[in-house]
MIDOSE-1310 file (N, C-alpha, C; in nm, 2 decimals, decimal comma, always signed):
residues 255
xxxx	+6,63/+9,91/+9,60/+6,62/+9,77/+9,61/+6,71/+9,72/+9,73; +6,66/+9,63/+9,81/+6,72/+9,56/+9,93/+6,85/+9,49/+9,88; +6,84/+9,39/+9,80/+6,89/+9,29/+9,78/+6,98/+9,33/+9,69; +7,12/+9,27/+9,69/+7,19/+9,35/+9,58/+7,23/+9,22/+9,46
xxxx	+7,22/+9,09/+9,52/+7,25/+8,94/+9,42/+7,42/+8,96/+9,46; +7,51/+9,02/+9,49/+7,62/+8,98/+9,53/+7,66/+8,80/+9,51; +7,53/+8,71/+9,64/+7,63/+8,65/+9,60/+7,58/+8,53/+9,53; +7,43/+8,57/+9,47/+7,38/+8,52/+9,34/+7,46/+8,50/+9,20
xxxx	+7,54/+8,64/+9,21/+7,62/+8,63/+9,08/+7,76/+8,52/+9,06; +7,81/+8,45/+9,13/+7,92/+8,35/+9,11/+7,88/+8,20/+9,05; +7,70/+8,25/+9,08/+7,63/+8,09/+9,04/+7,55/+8,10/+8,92; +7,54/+8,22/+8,88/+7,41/+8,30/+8,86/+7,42/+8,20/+8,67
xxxx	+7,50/+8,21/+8,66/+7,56/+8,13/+8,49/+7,54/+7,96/+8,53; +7,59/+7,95/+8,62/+7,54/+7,78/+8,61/+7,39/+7,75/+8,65; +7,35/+7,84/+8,73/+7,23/+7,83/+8,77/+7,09/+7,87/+8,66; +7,17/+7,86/+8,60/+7,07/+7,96/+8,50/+7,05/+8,01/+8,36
xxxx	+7,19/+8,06/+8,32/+7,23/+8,10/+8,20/+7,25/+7,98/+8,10; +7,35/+7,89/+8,17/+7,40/+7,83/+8,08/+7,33/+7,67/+8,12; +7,22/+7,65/+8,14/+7,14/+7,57/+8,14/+7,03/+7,53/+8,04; +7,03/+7,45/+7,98/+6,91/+7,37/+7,86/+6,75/+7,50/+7,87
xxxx	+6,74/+7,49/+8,01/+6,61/+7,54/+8,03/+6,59/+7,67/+8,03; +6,71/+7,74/+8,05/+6,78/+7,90/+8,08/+6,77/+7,94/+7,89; +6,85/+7,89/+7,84/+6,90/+7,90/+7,72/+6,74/+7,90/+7,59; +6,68/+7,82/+7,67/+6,53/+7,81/+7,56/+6,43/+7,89/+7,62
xxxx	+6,43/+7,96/+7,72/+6,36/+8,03/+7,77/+6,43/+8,17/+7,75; +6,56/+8,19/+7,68/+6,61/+8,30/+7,61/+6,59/+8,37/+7,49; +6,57/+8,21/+7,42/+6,55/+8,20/+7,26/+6,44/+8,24/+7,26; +6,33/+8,20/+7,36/+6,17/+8,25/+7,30/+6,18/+8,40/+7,34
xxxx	+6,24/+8,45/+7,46/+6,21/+8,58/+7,48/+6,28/+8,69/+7,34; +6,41/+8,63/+7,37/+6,51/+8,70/+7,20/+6,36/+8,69/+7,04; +6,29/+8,61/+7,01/+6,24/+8,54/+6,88/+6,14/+8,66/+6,92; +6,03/+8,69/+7,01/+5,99/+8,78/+7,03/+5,99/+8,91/+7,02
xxxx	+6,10/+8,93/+7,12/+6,18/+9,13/+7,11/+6,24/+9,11/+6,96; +6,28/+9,07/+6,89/+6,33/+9,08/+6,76/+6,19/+9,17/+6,68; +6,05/+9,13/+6,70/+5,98/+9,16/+6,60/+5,95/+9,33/+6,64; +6,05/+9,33/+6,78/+5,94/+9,52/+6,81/+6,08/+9,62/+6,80
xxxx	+6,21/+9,59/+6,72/+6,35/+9,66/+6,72/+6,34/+9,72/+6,61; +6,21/+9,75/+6,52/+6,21/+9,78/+6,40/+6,29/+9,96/+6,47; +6,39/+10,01/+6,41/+6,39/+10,18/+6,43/+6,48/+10,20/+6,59; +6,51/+10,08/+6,61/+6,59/+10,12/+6,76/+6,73/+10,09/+6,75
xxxx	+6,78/+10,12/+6,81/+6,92/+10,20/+6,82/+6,97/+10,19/+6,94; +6,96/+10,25/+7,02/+6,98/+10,30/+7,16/+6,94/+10,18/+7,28; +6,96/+10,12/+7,37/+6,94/+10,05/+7,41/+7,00/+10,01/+7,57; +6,88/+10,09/+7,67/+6,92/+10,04/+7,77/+6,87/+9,88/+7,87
xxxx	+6,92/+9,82/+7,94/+6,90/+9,73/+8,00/+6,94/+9,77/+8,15; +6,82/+9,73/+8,25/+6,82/+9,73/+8,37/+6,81/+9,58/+8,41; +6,88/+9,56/+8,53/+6,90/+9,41/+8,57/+6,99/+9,31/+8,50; +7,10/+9,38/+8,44/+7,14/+9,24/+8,36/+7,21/+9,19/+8,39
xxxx	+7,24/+9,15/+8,54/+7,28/+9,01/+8,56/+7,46/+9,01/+8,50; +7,49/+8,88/+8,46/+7,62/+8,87/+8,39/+7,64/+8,92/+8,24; +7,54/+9,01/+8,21/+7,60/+9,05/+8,09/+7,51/+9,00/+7,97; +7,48/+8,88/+7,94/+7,44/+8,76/+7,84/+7,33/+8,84/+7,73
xxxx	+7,25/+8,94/+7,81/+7,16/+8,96/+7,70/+7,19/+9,12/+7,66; +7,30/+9,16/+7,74/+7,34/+9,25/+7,63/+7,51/+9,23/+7,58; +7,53/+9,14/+7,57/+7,59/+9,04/+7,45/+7,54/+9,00/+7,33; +7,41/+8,96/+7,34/+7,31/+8,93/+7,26/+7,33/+9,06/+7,17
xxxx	+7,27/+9,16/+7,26/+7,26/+9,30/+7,15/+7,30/+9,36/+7,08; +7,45/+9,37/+7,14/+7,60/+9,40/+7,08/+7,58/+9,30/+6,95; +7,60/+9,20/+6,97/+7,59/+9,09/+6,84/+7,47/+9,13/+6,72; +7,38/+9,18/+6,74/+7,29/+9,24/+6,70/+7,34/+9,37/+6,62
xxxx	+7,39/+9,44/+6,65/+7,46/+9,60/+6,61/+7,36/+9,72/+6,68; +7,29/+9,68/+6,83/+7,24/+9,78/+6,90/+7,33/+9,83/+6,95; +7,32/+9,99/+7,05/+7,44/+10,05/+7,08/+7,38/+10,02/+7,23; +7,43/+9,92/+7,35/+7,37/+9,87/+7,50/+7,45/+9,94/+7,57
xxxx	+7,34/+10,00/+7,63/+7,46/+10,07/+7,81/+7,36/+9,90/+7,91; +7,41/+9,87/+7,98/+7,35/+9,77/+8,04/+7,37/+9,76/+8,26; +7,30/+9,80/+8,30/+7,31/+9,82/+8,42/+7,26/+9,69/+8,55; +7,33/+9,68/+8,64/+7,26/+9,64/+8,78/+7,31/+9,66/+8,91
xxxx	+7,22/+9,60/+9,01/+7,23/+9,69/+9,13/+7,39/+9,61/+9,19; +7,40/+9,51/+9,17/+7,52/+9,42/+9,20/+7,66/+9,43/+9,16; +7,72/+9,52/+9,19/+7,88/+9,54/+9,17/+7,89/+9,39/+9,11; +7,87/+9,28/+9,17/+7,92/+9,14/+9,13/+7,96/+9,08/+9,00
xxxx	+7,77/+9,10/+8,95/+7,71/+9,09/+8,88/+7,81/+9,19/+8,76; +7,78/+9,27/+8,76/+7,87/+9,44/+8,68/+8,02/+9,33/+8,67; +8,07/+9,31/+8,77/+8,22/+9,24/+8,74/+8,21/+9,17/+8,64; +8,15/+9,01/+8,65/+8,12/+8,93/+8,56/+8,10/+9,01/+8,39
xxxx	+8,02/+9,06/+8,42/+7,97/+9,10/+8,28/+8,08/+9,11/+8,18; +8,16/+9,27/+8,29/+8,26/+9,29/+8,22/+8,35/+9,19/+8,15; +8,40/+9,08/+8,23/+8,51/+8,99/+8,22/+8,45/+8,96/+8,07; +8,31/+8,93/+8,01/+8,30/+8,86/+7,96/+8,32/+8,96/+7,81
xxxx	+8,30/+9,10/+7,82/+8,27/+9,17/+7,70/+8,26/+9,30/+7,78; +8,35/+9,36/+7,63/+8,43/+9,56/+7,65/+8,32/+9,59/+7,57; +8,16/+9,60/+7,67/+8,08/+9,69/+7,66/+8,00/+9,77/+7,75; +7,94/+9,86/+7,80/+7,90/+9,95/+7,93/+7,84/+9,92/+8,00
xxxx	+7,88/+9,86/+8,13/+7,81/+9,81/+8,22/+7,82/+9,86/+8,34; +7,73/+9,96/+8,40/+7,71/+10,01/+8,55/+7,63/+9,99/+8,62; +7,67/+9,99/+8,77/+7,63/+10,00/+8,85/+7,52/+10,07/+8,85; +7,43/+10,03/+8,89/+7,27/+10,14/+8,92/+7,15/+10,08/+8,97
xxxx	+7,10/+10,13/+9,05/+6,94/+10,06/+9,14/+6,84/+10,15/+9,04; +6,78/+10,02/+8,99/+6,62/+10,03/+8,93/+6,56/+10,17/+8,97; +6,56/+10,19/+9,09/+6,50/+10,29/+9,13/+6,55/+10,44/+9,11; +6,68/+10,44/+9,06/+6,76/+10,55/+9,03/+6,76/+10,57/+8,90
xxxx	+6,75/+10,49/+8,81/+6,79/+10,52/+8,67/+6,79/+10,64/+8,64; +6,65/+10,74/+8,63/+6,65/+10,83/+8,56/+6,73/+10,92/+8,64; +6,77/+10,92/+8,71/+6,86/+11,01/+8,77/+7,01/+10,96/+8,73; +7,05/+10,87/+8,70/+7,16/+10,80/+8,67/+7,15/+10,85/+8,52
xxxx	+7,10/+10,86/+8,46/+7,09/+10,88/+8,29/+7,02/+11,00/+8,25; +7,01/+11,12/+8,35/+6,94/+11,25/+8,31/+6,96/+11,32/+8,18; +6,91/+11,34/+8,11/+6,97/+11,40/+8,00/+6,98/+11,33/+7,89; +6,98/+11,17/+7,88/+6,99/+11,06/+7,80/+6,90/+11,05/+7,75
xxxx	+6,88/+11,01/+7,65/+6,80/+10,93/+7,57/+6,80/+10,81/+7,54; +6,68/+10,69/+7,55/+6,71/+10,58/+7,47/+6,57/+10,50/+7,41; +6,59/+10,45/+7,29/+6,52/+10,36/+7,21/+6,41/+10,25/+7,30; +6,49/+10,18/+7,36/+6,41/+10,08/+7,45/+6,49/+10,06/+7,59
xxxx	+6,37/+10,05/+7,65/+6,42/+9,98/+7,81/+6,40/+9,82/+7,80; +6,49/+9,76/+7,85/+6,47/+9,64/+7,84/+6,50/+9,54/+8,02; +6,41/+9,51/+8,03/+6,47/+9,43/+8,19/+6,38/+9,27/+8,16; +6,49/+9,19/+8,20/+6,46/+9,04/+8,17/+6,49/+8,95/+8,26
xxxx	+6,37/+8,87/+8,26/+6,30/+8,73/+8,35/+6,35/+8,83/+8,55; +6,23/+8,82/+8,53/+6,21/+8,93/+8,65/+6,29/+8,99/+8,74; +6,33/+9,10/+8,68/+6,38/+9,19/+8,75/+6,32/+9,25/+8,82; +6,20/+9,33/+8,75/+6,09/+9,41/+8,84/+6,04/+9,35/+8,90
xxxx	+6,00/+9,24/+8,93/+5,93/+9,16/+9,04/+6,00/+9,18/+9,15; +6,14/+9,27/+9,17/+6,18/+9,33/+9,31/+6,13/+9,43/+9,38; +6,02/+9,50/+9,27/+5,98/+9,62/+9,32/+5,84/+9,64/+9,35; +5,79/+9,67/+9,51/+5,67/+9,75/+9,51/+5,57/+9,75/+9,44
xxxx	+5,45/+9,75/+9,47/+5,41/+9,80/+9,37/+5,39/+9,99/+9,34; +5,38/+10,04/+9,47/+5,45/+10,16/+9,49/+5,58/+10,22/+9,41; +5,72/+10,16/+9,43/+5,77/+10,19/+9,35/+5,83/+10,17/+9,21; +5,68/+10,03/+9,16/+5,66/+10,04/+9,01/+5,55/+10,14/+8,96
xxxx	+5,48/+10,16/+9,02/+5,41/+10,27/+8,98/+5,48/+10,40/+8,96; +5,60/+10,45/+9,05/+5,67/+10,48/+8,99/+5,80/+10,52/+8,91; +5,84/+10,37/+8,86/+5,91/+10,35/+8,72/+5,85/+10,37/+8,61; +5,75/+10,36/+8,60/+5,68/+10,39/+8,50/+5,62/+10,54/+8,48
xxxx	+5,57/+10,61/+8,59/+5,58/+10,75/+8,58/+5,65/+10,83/+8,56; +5,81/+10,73/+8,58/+5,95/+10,87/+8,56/+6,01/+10,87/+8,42; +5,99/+10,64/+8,38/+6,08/+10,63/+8,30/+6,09/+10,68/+8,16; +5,98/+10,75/+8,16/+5,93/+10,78/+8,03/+6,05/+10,90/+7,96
xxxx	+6,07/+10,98/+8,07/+6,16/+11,13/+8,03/+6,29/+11,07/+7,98; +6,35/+10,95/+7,99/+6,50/+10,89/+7,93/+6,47/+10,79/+7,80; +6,34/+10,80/+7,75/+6,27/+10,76/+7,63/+6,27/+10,80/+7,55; +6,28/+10,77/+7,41/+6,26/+10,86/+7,28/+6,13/+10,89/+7,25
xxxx	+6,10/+10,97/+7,13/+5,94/+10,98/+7,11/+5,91/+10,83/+7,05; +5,81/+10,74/+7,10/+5,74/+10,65/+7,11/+5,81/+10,54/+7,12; +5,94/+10,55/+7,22/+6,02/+10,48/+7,28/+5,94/+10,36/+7,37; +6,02/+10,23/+7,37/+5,95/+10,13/+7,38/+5,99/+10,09/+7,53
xxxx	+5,93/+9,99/+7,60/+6,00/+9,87/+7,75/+5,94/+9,73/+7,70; +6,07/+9,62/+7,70/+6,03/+9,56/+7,71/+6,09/+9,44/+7,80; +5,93/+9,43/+7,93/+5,98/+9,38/+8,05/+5,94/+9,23/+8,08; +6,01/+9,15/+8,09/+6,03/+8,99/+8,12/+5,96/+8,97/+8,27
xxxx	+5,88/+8,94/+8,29/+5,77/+8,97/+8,42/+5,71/+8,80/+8,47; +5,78/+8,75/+8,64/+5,67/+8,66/+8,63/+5,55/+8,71/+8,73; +5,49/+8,64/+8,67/+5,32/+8,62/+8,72/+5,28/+8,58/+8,86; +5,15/+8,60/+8,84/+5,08/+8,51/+9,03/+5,05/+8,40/+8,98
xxxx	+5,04/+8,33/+8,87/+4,96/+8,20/+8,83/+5,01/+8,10/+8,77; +5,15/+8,11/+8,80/+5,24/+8,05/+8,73/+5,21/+7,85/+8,76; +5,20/+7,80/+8,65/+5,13/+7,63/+8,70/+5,25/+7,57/+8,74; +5,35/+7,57/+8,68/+5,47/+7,51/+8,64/+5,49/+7,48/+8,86
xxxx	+5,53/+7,59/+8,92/+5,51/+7,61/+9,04/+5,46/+7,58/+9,14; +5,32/+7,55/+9,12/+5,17/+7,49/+9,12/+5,22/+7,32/+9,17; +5,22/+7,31/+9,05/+5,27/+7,15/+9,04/+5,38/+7,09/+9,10; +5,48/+7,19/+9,10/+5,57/+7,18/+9,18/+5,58/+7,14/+9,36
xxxx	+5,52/+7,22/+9,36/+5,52/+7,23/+9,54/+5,38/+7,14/+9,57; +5,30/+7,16/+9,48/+5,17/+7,07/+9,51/+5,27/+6,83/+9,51; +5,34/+6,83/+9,40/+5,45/+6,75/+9,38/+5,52/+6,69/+9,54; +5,56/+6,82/+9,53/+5,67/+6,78/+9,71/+5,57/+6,80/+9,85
xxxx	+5,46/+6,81/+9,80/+5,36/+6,83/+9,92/+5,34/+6,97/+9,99; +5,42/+7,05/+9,93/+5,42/+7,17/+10,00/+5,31/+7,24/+9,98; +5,16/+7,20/+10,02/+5,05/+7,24/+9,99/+5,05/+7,40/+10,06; +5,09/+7,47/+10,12/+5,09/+7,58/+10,21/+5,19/+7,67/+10,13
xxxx	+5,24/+7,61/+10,05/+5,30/+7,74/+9,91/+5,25/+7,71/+9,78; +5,15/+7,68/+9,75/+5,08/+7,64/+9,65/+5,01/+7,77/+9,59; +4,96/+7,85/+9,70/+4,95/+7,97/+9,59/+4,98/+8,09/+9,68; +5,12/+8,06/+9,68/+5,22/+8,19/+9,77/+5,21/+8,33/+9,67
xxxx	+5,22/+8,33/+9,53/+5,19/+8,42/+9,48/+5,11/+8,48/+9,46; +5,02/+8,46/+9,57/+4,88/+8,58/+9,58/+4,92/+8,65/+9,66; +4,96/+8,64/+9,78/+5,02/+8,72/+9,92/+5,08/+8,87/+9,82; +5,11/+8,93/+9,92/+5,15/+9,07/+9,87/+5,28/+9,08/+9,81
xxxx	+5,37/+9,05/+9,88/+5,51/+8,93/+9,85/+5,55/+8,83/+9,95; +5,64/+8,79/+9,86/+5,69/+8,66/+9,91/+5,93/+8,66/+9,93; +5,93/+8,63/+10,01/+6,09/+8,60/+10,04/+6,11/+8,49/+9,94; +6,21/+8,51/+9,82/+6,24/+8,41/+9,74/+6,40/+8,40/+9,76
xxxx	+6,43/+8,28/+9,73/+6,56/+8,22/+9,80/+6,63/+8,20/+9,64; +6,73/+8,32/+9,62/+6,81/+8,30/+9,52/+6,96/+8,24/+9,49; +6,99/+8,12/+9,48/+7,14/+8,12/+9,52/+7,20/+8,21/+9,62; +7,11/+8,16/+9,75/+7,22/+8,21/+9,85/+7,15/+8,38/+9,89
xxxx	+7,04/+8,45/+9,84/+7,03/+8,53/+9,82/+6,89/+8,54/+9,87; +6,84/+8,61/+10,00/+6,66/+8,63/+10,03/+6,63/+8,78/+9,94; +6,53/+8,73/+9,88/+6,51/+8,87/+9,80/+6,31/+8,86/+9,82; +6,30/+8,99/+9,85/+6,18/+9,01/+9,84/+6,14/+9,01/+9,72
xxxx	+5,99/+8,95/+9,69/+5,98/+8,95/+9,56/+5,81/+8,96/+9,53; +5,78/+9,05/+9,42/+5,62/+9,09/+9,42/+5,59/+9,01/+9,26; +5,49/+8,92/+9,29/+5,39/+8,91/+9,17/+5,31/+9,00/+9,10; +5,31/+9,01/+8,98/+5,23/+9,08/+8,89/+5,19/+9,01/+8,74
xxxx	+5,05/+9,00/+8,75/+4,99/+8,93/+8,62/+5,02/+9,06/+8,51; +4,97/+8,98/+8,38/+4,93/+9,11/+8,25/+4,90/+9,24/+8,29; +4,80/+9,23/+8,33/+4,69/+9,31/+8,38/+4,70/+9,41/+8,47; +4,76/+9,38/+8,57/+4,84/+9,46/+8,69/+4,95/+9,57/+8,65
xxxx	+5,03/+9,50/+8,53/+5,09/+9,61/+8,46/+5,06/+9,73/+8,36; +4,98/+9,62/+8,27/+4,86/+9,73/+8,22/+4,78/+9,86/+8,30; +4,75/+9,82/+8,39/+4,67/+9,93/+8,50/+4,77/+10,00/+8,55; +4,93/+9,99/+8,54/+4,99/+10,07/+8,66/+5,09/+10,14/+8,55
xxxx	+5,12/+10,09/+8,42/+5,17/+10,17/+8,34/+5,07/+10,27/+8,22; +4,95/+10,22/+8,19/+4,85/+10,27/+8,11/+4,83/+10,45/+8,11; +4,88/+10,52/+8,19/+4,84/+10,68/+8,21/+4,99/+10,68/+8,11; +5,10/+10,61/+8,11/+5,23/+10,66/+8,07/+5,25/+10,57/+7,92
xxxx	+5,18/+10,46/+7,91/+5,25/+10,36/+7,79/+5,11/+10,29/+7,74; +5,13/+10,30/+7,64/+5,03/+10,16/+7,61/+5,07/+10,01/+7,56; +5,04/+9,91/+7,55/+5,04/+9,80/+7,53/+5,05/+9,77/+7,41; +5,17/+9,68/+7,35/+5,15/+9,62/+7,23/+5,16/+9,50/+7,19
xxxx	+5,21/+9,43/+7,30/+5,19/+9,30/+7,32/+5,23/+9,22/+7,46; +5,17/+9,10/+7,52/+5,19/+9,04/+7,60/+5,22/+8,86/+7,57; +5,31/+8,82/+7,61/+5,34/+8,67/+7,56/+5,42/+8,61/+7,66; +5,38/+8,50/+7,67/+5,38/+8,38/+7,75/+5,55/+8,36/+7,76
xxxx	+5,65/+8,34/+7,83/+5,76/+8,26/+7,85/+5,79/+8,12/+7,90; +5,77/+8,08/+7,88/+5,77/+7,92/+8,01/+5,61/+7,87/+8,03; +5,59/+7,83/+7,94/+5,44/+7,80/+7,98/+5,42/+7,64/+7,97; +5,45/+7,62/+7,86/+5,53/+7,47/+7,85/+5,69/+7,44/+7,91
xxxx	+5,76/+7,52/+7,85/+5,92/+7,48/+7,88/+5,94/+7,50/+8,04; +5,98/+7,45/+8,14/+5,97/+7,45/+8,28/+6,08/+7,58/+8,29; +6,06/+7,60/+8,47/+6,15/+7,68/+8,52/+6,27/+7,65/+8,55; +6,34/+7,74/+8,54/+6,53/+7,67/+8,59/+6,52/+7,58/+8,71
xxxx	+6,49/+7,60/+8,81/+6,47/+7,53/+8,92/+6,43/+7,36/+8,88; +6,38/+7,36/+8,78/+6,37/+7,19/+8,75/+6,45/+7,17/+8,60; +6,59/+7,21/+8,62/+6,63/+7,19/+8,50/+6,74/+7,05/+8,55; +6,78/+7,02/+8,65/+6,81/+6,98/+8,72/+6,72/+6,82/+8,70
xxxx	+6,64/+6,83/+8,70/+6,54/+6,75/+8,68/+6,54/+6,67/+8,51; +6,56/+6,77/+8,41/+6,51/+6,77/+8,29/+6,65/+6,71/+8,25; +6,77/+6,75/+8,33/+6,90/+6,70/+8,22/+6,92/+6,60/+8,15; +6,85/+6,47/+8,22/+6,91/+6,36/+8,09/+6,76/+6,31/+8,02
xxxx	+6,66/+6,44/+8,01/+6,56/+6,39/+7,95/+6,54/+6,49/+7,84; +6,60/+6,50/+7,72/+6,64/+6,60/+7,68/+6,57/+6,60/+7,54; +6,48/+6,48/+7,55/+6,41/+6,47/+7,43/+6,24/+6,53/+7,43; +6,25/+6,50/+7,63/+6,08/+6,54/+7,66/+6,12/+6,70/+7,68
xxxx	+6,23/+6,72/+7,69/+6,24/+6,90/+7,73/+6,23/+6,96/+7,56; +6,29/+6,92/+7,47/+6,26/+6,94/+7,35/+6,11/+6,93/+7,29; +6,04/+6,82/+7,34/+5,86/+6,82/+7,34/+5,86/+6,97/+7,35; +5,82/+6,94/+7,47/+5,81/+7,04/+7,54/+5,80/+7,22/+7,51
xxxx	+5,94/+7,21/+7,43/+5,95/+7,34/+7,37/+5,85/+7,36/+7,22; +5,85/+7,24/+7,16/+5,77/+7,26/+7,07/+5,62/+7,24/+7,07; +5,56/+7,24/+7,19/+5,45/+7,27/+7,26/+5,48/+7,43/+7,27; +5,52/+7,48/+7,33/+5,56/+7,65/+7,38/+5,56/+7,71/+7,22
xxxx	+5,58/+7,61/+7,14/+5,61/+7,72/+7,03/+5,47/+7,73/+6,94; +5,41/+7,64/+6,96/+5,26/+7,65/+6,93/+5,17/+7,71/+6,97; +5,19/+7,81/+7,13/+5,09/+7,89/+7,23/+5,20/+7,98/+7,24; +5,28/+8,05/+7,17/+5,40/+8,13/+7,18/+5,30/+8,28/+7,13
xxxx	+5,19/+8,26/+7,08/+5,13/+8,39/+7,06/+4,96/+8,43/+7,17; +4,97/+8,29/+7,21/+4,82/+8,32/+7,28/+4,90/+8,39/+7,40; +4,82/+8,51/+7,42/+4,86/+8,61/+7,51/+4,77/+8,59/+7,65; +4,67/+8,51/+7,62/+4,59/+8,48/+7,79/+4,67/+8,37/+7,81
xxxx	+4,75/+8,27/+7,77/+4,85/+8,18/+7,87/+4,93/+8,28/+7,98; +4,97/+8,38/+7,94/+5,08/+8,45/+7,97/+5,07/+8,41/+8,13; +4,99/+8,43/+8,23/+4,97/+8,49/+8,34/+5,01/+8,35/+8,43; +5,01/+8,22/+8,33/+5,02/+8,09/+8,39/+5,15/+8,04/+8,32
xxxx	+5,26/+8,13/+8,29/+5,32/+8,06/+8,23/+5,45/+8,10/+8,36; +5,58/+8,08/+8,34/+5,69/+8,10/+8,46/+5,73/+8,26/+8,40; +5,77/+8,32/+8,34/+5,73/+8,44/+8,30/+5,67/+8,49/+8,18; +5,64/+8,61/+8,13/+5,58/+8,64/+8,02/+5,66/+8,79/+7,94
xxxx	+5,63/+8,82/+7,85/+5,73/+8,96/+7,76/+5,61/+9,00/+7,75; +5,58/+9,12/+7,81/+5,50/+9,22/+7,81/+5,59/+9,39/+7,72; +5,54/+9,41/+7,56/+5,60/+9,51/+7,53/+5,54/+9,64/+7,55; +5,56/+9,75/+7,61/+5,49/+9,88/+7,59/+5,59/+10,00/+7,54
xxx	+5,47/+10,10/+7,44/+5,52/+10,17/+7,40/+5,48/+10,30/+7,47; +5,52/+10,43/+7,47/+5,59/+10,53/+7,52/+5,41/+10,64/+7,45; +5,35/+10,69/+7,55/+5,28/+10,76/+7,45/+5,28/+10,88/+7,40
């Protein structure tokens, strides 16, 4: 990966984490992965940022090694909690963890959207050997069809990025940070992990509840952002929103 978030990570909690819109778009993803932990144990995380969701886990009684490509990022985490957090590019794992085993891979609100489609095709061909037998991923992914976005830019007139996530990728501007970034619907994952994993569920993230980027927006409206979520909690299982929603939890198992 190009981009390392360096200096994404100093904002990366106000921007995000610890935001109304951040925080309810955690709880649906967390309400979810709860139903597929039946038998896991082991628990790695790629991309995590400041730590938060494998805080989560720890709180849980999983045993989390939790990795990303950002020294920064890795800092933070630590400060927050004495649990294992290294350095490592997505693209190295299995070489970072040879010999390892683990229960679930877990990477959240798009991480892999950094990668290729080339070199997701091959994460999924490698990641399988640092898996257990019918060892699980479960990947937080956004989409090409995202409305929320749509409406957005169509909003500010920006008609000429209105449907940027068809292009092959797109330069997304992260706190301070250009990161190449690739869209992938359901489907696209299905097809590029299917020889290694099969599918056990796909579900919407943000389909009602907005994206961070308009939380900003939502702060002193805190009763329509509450709507809102209880909209999301009523299409929280239709799995053809997914592809239009700001991200979606796509689970696969190990075959």
């Amino acid at each position: 990966m190009e981009a390392s978030f360096d200096k994404a990570a100093a904002k990366y909690d106000d921007t995000f984490t610890n935001t109304e819109v951040g925080k309810m778009q955690r709880a649906l993803v967390y309400a979810e992965l709860s139903k597929h932990l039946t038998s896991v144990k082991n628990i790695l995380e790629i991309n995590c940022g400041t730590g938060e969701d494998a805080i989560w886990f720890a709180k849980q009684n999983f045993n989390i090694t939790a990795t990303d490509i950002s020294p920064k990022m890795i800092e933070i985490a630590k400060s927050k909690a004495n649990l294992i957090f290294k350095t490592a590019d997505i693209n190295s794992i299995t070489t970072t963890f040879e010999g390892e085993k683990f229960d679930l891979l877990f990477s959240n609100f798009g991480g892999l959207n950094c990668l290729s489609k080339t070199e997701l095709e091959n994460f999924f061909a490698t990641n399988g050997s640092i898996l257990s037998e019918k060892g699980k991923m479960a990947l937080v992914i956004m989409p090409k069809n995202t409305l929320w976005e749509r409406f957005y830019f169509l909003a500010k007139a920006q008609f000429k990025n209105i449907s940027r996530r068809k292009k092959e990728s797109v330069i997304a501007h992260v706190d301070g940070e250009n990161v190449t970034t690739y869209y992938y619907n359901p489907k696209d994952i299905v097809n590029l992990a299917k020889a290694n994993f099969e599918t056990l569920a796909v579900k919407p993230i943000g389909f009602f509840v907005p994206p961070s980027y308009l939380d900003g927006f939502f702060k002193n409206k805190g009763g329509i952002l509450r709507f809102l979520n209880r909209l999301e909690q009523g299409i929280k299982n239709a799995s053809s929103f997914s592809k239009y929603a700001d991200h979606y939890l796509i689970i696969l198992q190990k075959r």
